[in-house]
Each structure stands twice: as C-alpha cells, then as structure tokens.
N, C-alpha and C positions, 0 to 999 in steps of 0.2 A: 891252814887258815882257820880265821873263829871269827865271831862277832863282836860287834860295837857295842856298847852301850854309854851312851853317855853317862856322866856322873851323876848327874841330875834323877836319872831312870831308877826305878826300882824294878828288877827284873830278879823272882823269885823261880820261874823257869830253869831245868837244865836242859829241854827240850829245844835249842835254836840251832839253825842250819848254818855253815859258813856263811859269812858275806853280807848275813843281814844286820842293818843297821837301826840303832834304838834310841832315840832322840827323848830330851828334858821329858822330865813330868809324866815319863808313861809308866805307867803300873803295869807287869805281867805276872800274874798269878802261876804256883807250882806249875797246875796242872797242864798248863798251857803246851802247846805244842805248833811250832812256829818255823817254817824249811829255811829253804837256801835264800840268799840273796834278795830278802824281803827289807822295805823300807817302813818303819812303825816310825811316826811322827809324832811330834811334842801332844802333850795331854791325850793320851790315850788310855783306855782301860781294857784288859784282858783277862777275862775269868779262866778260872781251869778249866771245863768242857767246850775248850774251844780249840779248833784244828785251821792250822794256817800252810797254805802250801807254799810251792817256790814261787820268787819272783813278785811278791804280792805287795804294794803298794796301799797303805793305811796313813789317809792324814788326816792330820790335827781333829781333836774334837770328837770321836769317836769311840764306842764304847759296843766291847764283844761279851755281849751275857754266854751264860752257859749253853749249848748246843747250838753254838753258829761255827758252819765251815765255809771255809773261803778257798776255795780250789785252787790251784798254779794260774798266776800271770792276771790276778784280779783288781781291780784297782776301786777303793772306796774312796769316794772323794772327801771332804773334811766337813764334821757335822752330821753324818750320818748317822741316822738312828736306826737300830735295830732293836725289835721286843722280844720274850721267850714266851710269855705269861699271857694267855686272850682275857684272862679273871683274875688281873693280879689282884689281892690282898695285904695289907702287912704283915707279915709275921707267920706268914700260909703262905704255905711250900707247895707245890706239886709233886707228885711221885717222883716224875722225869719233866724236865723241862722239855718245848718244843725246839724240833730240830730245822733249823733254816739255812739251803746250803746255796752257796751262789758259787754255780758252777764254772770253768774254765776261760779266762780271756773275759768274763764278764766287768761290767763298770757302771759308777751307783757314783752319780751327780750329788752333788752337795745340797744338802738337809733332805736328804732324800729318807722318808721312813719307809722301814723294813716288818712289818708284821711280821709274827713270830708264827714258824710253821710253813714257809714260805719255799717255792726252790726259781732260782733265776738261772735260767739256764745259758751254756756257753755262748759265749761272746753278746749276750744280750746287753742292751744299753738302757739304763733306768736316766731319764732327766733331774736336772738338779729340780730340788721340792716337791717330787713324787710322791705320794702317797700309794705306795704295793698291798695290795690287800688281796692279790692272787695268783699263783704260780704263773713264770713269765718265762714261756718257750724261747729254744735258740735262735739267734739272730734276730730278735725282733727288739725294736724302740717301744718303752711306756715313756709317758711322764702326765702329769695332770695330778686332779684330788678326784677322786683315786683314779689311780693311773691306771691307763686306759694304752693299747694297739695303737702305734703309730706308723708302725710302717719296718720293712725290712733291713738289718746292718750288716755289712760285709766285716771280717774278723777285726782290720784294719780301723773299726768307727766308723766309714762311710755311710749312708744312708742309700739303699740301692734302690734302682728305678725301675731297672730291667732283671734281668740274671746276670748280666757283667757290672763288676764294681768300676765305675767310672775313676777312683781313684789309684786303685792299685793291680785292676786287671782279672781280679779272680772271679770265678764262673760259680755261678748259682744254681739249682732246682729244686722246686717244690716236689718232696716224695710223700702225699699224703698230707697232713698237716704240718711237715716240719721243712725248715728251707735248711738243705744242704749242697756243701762246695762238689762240685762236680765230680767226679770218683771217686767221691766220699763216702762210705756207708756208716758212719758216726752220726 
C-alpha cells in the first residue's frame, strides 16, 4: 500500500505512511514526517520540522511551522493557526524554533490559535476560535480569548458530568490534577 497525493499537491516529503491521503494545493516540505492513514486537506502547509503521527486528520487552511507535533488520531479543524516565534522579526531566525505538541486523540476547533511552545494534551478539546496561550491537560475543554478550563471530556468528545461519560460509558477519576479512565495509569 502507499499514499495519495493528488495532482494538484506538492509533496516534496519521502517520509508518508500507507493510507494517507493528500488533497489540492497542499505543500509538504522534505523534511516533513507524516504516518499512517492521515487525511492532509486542500491548502495546507507543512514545514520540515514537523512530525505527524497515525490516523491524523488536518483540514483546509492550516499551516504547520517548524516544531509542531501532532500525535496519532489528532484532529485539527480547518483554519487553525499555529505560531513557533513569541518575537517574531523578518528576517530573524531563532536558534531553534518553539516546540508545540498536541498530544493523543486531541481536537483544535476551527480558527482556533495555537501559541508556539504550547502542549495539548491527550484527548483534550480546544473550541472553534480559541485563543491557547497555555499548556492544556488531558481530558479537559478550553475555548474563549484566551482560552480558559471549561470543564472535563471523555476520549469519545463528550463532555462529562460525573466520572461516567453519559455517551459512551467510560469511567473516569481525578488522580491528583489529572482526569483519568479508570485502570488507567496513563
């Protein structure tokens, strides 16, 4: 098996996983590094220091600067923006760009911005036109300017109430600061 690319794509990568599919007008740079069974959607940009896991889901309008990873099974919605630079300048480089990784199962609502340096953790849910401006634990909902704690998500998207997800059954508990599925130690 191997990858799509449409004809339209400019895909300068050799780095893609079977199965993933690469729609009009997206750009991937060499360095790019991109798995299994990923969906890249029309106009899209992908720098070289950027790492794309399995199963990841990037549309329309989206743009991956240098040191963003996107873990397995991540879904960016279309229009998202992510930064790398807190001072950017023209023509001034940083040594190393900032690394912003949006962990596992997580999902980033449409024109949702991403400050650079940033980590979203698994299955966290950012609302469409968030504004992130600081690292966002598992299982929890932001959204606002700037996005702010809304409340707890089961891996599924649901929004939980109690420790059981009302939509798909799974069991919850706070260990400390962080909500996790029940015989879970992740």
């Amino acid at each position: 098996m191997t990858f799509y690319a449409h004809p339209q794509a400019l895909v300068e990568t050799r780095h893609i996983g079977d199965g993933t599919r690469i729609w009009a007008y997206a750009h991937i740079l060499p360095g790019a590094k991109i798995g299994k069974n990923c969906n890249i959607c029309d106009h899209t940009f992908i720098e070289n220091d950027v790492t794309i896991g399995n199963e990841v889901t990037i549309k329309p309008g989206v743009f991956l600067w240098d040191g963003i990873v996107l873990k397995d099974r991540v879904f960016v919605g279309p229009n998202v923006t992510f930064t790398n630079d807190l001072r950017p300048r023209s023509k001034v480089y940083p040594d190393a760009f900032l690394r912003t990784v949006v962990d596992e199962g997580a999902s980033i609502g449409a024109n949702a911005t991403i400050v650079g340096g940033r980590r979203i953790g698994r299955y966290a849910l950012i609302g469409a036109g968030a504004v992130v401006t600081r690292d966002v634990p598992a299982h929890t909902l932001w959204y606002g300017n700037p996005a702010t704690f809304k409340g707890y998500v089961c891996e599924c998207g649901t929004r939980l109430v109690g420790e059981t997800c009302p939509q798909c059954q799974l069991i919850y508990k706070n260990v400390g600061d962080q909500l996790l599925r029940a015989g879970d130690g992740t």
